[in-house]
SEDO-63573 format. One line per field, with one value per residue (C-alpha): chain; residue in three letters; x, y, z. Coordinates in Angstrom, 3 decimals, padded with zeros to 6 digits. Layout:
N
ch = (A,...)
aa = (ALA,...)
px = (X,...)
py = (Y,...)
pz = (Z,...)
END
This chain:
422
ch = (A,A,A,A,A,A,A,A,A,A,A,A,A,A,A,A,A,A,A,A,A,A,A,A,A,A,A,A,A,A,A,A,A,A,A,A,A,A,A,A,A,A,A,A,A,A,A,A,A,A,A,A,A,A,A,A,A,A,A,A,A,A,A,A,A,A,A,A,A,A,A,A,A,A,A,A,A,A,A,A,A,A,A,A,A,A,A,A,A,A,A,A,A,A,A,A,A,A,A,A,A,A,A,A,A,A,A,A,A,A,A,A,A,A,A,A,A,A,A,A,A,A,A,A,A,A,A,A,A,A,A,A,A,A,A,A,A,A,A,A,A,A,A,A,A,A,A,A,A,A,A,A,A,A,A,A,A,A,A,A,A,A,A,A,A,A,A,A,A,A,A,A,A,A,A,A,A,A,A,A,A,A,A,A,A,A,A,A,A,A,A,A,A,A,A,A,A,A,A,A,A,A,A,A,A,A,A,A,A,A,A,A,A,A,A,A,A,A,A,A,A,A,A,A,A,A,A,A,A,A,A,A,A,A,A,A,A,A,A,A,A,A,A,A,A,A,A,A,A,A,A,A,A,A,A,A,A,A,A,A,A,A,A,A,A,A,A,A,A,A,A,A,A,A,A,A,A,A,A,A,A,A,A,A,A,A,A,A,A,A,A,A,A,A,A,A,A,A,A,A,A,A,A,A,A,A,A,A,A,A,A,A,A,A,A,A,A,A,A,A,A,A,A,A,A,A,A,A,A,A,A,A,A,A,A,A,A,A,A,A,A,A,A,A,A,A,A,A,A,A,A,A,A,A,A,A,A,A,A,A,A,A,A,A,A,A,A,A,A,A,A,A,A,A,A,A,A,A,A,A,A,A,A,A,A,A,A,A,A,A,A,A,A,A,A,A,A,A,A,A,A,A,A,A,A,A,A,A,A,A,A,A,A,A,A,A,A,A,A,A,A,A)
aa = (UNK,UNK,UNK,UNK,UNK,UNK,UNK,UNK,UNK,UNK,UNK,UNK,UNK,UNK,UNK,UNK,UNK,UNK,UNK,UNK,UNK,UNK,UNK,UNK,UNK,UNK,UNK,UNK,UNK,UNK,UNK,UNK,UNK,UNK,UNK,UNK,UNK,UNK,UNK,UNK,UNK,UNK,UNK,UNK,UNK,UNK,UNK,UNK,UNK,UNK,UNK,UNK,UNK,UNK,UNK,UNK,UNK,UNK,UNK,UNK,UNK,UNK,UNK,UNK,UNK,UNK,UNK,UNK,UNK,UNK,UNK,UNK,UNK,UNK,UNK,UNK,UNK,UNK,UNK,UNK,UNK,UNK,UNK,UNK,UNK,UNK,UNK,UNK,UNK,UNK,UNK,UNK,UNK,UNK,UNK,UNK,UNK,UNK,UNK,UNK,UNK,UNK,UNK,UNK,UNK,UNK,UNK,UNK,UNK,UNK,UNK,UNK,UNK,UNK,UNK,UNK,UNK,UNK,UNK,UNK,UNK,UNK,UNK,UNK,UNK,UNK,UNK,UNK,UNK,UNK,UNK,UNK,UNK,UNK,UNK,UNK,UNK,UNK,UNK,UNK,UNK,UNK,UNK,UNK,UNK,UNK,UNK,UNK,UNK,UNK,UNK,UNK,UNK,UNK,UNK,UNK,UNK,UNK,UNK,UNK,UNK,UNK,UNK,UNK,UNK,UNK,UNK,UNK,UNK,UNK,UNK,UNK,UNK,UNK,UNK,UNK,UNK,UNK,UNK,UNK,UNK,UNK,UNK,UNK,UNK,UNK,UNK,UNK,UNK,UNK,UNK,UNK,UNK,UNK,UNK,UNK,UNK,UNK,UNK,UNK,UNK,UNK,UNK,UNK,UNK,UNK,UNK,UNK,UNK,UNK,UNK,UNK,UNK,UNK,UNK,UNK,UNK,UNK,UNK,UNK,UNK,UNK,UNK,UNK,UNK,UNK,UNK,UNK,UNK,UNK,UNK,UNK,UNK,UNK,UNK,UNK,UNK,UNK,UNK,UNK,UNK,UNK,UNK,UNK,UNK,UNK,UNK,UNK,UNK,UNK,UNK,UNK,UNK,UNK,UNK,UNK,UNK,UNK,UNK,UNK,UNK,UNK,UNK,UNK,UNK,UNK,UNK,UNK,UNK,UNK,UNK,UNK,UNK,UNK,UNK,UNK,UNK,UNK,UNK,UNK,UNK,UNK,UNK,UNK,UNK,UNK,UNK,UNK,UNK,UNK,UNK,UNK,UNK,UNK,UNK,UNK,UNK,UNK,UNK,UNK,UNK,UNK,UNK,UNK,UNK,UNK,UNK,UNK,UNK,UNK,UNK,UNK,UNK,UNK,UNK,UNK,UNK,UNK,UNK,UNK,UNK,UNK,UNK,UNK,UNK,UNK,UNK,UNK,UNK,UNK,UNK,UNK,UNK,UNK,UNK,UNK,UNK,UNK,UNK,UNK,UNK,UNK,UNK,UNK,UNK,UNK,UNK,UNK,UNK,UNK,UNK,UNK,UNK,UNK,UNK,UNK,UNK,UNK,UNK,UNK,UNK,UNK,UNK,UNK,UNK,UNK,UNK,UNK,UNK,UNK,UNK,UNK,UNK,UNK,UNK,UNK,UNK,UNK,UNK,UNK,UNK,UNK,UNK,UNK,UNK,UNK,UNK,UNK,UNK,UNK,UNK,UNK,UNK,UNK,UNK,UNK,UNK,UNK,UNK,UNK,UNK,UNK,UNK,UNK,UNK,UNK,UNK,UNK,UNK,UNK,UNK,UNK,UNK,UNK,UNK,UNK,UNK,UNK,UNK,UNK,UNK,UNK)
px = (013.878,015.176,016.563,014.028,011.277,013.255,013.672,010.114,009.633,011.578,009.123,006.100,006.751,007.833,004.259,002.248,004.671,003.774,-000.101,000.289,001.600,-000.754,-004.225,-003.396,-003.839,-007.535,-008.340,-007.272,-008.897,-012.418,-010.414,-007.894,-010.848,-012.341,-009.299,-007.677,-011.529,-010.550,-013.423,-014.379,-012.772,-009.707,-008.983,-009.575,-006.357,-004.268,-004.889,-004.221,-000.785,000.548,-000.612,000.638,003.669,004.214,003.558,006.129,008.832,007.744,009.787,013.902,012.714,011.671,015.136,017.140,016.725,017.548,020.546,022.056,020.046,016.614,019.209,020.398,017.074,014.893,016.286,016.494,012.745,011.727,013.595,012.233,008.804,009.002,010.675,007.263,005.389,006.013,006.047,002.512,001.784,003.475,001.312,-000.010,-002.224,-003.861,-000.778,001.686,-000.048,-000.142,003.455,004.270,001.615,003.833,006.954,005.747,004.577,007.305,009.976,007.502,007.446,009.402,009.092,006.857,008.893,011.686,010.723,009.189,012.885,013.957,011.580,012.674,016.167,015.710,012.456,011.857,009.233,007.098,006.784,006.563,002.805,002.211,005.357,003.480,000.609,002.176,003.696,000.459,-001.826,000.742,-000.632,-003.898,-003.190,-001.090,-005.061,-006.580,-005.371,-004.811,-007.644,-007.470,-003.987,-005.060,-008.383,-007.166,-004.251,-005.958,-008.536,-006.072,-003.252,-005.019,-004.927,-001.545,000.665,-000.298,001.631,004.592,004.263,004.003,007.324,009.463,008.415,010.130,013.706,014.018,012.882,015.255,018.053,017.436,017.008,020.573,022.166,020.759,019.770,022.344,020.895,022.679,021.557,024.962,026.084,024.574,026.471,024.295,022.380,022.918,024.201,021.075,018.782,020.440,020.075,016.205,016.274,018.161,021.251,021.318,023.580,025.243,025.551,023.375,020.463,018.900,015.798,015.683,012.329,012.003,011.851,009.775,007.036,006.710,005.388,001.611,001.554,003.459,000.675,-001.909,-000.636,000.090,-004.190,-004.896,-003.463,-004.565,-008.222,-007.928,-006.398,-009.514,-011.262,-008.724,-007.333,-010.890,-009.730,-006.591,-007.830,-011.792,-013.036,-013.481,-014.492,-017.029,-018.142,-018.310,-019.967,-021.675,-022.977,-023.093,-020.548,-019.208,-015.311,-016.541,-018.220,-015.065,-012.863,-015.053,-015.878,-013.559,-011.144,-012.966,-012.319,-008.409,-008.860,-011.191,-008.243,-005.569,-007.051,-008.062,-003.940,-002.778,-005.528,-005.015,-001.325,-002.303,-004.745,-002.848,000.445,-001.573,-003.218,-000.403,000.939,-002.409,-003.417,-000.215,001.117,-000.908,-004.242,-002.899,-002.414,-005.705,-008.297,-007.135,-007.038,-011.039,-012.484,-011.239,-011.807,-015.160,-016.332,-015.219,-016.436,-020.165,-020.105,-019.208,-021.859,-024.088,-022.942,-024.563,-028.468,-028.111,-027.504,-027.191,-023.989,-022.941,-024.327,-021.949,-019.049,-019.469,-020.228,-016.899,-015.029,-016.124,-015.199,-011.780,-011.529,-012.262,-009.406,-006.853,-007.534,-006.158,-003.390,-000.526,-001.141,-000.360,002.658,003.710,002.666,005.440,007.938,006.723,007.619,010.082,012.759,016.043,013.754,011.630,012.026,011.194,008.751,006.664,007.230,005.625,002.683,002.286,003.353,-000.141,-002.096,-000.901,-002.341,-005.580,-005.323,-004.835,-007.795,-009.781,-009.163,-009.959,-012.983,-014.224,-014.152,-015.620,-018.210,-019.221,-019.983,-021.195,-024.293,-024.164,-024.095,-021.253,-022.592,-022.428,-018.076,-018.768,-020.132,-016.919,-015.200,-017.240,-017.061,-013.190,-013.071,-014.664,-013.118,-009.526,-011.316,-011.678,-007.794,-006.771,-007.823,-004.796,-002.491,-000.420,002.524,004.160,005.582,008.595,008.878,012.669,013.375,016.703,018.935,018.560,020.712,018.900,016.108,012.658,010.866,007.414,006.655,003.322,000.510,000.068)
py = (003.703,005.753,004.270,005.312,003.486,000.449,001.323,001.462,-001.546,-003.581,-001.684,-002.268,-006.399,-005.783,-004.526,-007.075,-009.923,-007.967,-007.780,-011.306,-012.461,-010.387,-011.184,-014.990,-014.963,-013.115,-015.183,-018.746,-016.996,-018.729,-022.095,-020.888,-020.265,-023.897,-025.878,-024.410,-023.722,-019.941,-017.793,-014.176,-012.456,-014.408,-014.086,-010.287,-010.657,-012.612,-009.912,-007.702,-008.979,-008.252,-004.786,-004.081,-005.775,-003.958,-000.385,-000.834,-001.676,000.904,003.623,001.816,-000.024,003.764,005.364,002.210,002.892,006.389,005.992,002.897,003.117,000.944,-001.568,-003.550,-002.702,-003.744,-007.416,-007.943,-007.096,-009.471,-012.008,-012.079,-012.042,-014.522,-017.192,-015.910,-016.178,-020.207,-020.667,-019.657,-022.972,-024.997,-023.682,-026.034,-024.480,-020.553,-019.425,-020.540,-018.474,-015.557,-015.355,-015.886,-013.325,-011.148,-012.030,-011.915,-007.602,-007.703,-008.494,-006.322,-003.288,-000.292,-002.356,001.260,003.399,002.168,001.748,005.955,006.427,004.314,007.121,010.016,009.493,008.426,010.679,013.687,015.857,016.559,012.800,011.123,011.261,009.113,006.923,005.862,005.546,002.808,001.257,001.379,-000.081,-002.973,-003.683,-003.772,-006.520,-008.524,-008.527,-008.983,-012.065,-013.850,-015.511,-016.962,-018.561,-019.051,-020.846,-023.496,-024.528,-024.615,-027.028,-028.943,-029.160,-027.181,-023.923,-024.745,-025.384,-021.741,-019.928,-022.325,-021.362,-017.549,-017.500,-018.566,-015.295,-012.817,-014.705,-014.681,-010.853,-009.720,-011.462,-009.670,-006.422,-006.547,-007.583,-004.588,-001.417,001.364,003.750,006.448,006.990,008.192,005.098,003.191,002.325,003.310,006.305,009.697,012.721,013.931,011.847,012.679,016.160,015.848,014.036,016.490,016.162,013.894,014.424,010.959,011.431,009.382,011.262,010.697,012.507,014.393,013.194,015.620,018.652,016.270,015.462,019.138,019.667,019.959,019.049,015.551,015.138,015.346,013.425,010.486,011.055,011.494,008.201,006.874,007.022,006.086,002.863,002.296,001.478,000.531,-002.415,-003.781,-005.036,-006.902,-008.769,-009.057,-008.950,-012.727,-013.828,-011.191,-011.623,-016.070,-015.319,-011.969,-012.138,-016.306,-016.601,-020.118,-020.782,-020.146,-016.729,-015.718,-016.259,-014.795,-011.521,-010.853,-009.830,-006.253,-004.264,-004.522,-004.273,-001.022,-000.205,-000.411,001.954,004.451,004.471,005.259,007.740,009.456,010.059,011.228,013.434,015.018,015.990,017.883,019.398,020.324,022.272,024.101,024.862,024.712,022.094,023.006,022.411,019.746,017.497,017.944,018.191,014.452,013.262,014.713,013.652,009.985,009.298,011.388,009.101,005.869,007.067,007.110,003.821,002.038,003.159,001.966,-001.305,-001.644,-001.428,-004.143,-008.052,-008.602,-010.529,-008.310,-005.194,-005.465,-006.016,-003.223,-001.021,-002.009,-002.048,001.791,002.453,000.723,002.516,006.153,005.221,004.218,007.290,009.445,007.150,008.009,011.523,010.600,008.974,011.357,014.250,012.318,013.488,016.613,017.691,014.898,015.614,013.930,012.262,010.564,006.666,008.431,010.326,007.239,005.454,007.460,007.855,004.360,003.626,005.346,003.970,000.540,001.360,001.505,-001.412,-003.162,-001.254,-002.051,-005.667,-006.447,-004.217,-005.899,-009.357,-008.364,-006.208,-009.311,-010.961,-008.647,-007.650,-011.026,-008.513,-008.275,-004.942,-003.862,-002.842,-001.033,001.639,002.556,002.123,004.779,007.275,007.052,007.560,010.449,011.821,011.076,013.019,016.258,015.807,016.937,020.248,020.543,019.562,021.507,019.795,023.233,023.052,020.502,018.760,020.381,023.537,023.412,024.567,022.461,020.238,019.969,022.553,023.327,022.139,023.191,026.603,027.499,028.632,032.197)
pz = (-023.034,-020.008,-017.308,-014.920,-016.799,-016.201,-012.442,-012.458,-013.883,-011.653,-008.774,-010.422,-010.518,-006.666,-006.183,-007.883,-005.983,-002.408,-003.175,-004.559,-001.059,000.982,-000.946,-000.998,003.324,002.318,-000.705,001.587,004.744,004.731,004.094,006.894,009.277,008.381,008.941,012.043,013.473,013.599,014.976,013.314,015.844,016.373,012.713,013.078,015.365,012.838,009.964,012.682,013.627,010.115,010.601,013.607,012.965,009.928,011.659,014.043,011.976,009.139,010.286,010.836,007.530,005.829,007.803,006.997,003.005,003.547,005.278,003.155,-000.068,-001.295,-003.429,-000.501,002.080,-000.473,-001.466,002.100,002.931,000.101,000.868,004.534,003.673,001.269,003.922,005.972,003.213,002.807,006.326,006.300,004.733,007.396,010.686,012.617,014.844,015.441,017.747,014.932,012.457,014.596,015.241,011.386,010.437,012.684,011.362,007.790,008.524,010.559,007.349,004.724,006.420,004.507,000.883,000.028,001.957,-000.391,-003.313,-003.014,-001.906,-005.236,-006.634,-004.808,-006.375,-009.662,-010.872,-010.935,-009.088,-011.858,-012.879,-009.161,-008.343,-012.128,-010.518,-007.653,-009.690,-011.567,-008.457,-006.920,-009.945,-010.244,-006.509,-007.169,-010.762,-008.284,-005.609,-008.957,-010.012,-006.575,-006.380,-009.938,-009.049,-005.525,-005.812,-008.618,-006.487,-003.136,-004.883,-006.202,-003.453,-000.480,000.917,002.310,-001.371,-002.701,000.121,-000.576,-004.654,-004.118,-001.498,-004.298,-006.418,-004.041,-003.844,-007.993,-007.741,-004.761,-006.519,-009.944,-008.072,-006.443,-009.399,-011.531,-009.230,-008.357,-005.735,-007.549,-010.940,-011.810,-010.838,-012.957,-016.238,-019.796,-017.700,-019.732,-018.809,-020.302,-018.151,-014.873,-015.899,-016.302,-013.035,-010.800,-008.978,-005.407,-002.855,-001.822,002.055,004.340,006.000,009.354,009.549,012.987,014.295,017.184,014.408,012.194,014.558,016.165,012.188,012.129,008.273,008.928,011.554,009.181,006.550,009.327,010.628,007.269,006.044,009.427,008.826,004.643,005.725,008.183,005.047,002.791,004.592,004.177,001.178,001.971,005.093,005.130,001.329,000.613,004.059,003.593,-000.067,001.351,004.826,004.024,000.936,000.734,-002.792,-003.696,-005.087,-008.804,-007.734,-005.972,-008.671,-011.471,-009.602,-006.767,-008.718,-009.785,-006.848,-007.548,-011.303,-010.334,-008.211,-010.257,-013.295,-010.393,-008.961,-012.482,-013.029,-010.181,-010.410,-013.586,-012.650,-009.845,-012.037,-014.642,-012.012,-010.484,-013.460,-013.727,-010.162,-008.514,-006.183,-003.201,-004.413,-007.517,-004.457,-002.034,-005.117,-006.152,-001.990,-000.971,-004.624,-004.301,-000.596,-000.308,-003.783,-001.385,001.659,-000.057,-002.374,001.237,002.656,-000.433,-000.177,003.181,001.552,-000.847,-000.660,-004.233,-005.371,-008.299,-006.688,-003.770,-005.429,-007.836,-005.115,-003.267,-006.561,-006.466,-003.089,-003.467,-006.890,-004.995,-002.455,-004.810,-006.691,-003.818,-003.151,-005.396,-004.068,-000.658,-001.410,-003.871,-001.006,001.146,-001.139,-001.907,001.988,002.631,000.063,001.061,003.961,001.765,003.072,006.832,006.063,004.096,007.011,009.365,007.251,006.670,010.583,011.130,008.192,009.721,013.434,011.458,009.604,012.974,014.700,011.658,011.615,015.284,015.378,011.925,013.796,017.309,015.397,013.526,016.421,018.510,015.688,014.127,010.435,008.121,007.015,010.420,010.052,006.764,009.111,010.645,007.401,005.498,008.081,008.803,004.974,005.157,007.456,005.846,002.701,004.813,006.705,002.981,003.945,005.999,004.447,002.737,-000.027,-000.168,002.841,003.578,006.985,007.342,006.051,004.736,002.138,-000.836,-002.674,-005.724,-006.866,-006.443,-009.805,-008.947,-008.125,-006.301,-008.149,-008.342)
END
């Protein structure tokens, strides 16, 4: 086995442990709302802390890894967000679990800014978008089977024990991480010759991106809207999905756990199918339009299964319909990430961490206007409405953008793998 497989190994248990953290607040929400008498639109604002939160530290997190390398930025996100993580289980009141839900986006921000920068230096370009992929489905497995760990253990022990369980997964992972990762693959005793060959040579300096360049670039500006509006929909899934699929659509414990699980399970096939998808299509169309077809097939597929899911009240209707949607969106994922590095290069940890600094903003507008919308039409169906059309609009932002050309033009270090199509 190459080493990079087992780099990506190491990421893809990071991802299921970070969904794993994340879904438990959404699976334990309706109990949450229950216990600390938490009103639909005050829990709107404590999903929304974690996203806003997390978009403001994005970026230094993103910059940090490229400056000092994902080995040491990495253990020391995870090991944040998993004190947060068990100090989720000790609030006492809403204002507590506000200001944790802060600090716990706060300490998470930049894990996938670093772990594409893991990516950026250990793959190469020609294998990234089915990297992310991976990383990516492992995300949706670790949403997937949150609520059957969740769900036994809150009935058991309460809501409360399962965030104290699931902070103890990050520590054994950050230390493992340390102990193993080199940031340079030719660093890293038992890597070939031959393998660092295939993936290219890295320079070893630090790099600080120059962000006044960066942001006068119209195609980082469309990547940022672009992810902006996906995430309007997206985040759906990590905040609102069981309080919906409880309040909504009127499911019991034994409902959630036997069918809440499909929209991440959906998701996951759709990440690794999509990375996929977008690397042979890259070596038979060309870069340019290897990148977009993936990006306006999957989010124009979510954008209209959303939408669907507002004309029926059935159970298993609904969540097959989300499943879809969540399945279209993950299917353009990879892509974006893997566009990141297509036009980041060197800048790759920035340059994620912009994007996702944007998607963030619209996880937070999403959240609060999913609450106040709720009680403002008295309809959970009424916030799908926003949802589908921001997701259709991110499907059309693919138009322009163009993976061909990097954020800083620059002599390279390393070279260009992918010509464009002819």
């Amino acid at each position: 086995m190459k080493y990079r497989q087992r780099v990506l190994g190491f990421l893809f248990l990071l991802s299921i442990v970070t969904y794993v953290d994340r879904v438990c607040t959404s699976v334990a929400g309706p109990a949450m709302q229950k216990d600390l008498d938490i009103s639909p639109e005050r829990w709107g604002w404590v999903v929304a802390a974690f996203a806003f939160a997390y978009a403001i530290f994005e970026i230094p997190t993103g910059s940090m890894g490229d400056r000092k390398g994902p080995r040491s930025v990495l253990a020391r996100i995870v090991i944040w967000w998993s004190a947060f993580t068990s100090l989720t289980g000790a609030v006492s009141n809403y204002f507590v679990l506000l200001a944790t839900r802060f600090l716990f986006g706060a300490g998470e921000a930049g894990a996938y800014p670093n772990s594409s920068a893991a990516i950026s230096r250990w793959f190469p370009a020609t294998e990234r978008a089915r990297a992310h992929g991976v990383v990516w489905m492992a995300s949706r497995i670790g949403g997937a089977i949150s609520p059957l760990m969740v769900i036994p253990i809150q009935q058991a022990y309460g809501w409360r024990a399962s965030f104290f369980v699931f902070g103890i997964l990050g520590i054994v992972w950050a230390v493992a991480w340390y102990w193993w990762f080199r940031d340079n693959p030719a660093d890293k005793p038992g890597v070939t010759k031959e393998e660092i060959a295939e993936i290219g040579p890295r320079s070893a300096e630090s790099h600080a991106l120059n962000w006044g360049k960066a942001l006068r670039s119209p195609n980082l500006l469309w990547i940022m809207l672009m992810y902006h509006t996906y995430c309007w929909g997206a985040f759906f899934y990590l905040s609102w999905l069981h309080t919906f699929l409880v309040k909504g659509r009127g499911f019991d414990d034994s409902e959630i756990r036997s069918l809440s699980w499909l929209p991440f399970a959906f998701g996951g096939c759709a990440n690794m199918l999509g990375g996929l998808t977008s690397d042979y299509l890259v070596k038979r169309v060309g870069l340019k339009w290897g990148r977009r077809l993936v990006g306006m097939t999957g989010l124009g597929a979510s954008a209209v299964f959303i939408t669907m899911t507002m004309f029926t009240q059935d159970k298993v209707a609904s969540v097959v319909l989300l499943a879809l949607g969540y399945a279209g969106s993950d299917f353009m994922l990879p892509v974006a990430w893997a566009v990141c590095l297509d036009v980041g290069r060197k800048y790759a940890g920035a340059i994620t961490g912009a994007m996702n600094t944007a998607g963030q903003l619209g996880s937070t507008l999403t959240s609060l206007a999913f609450g106040y919308l709720v009680k403002w039409y008295a309809s959970y169906d009424a916030p799908l409405i926003p949802m589908a059309a921001m997701t259709a609009i991110s499907a059309l932002l693919w138009l322009k953008i163009d993976p061909t050309q990097e954020i800083i033009q620059e002599e390279h270090t390393e070279p260009v793998p992918l010509p464009k199509a002819a």
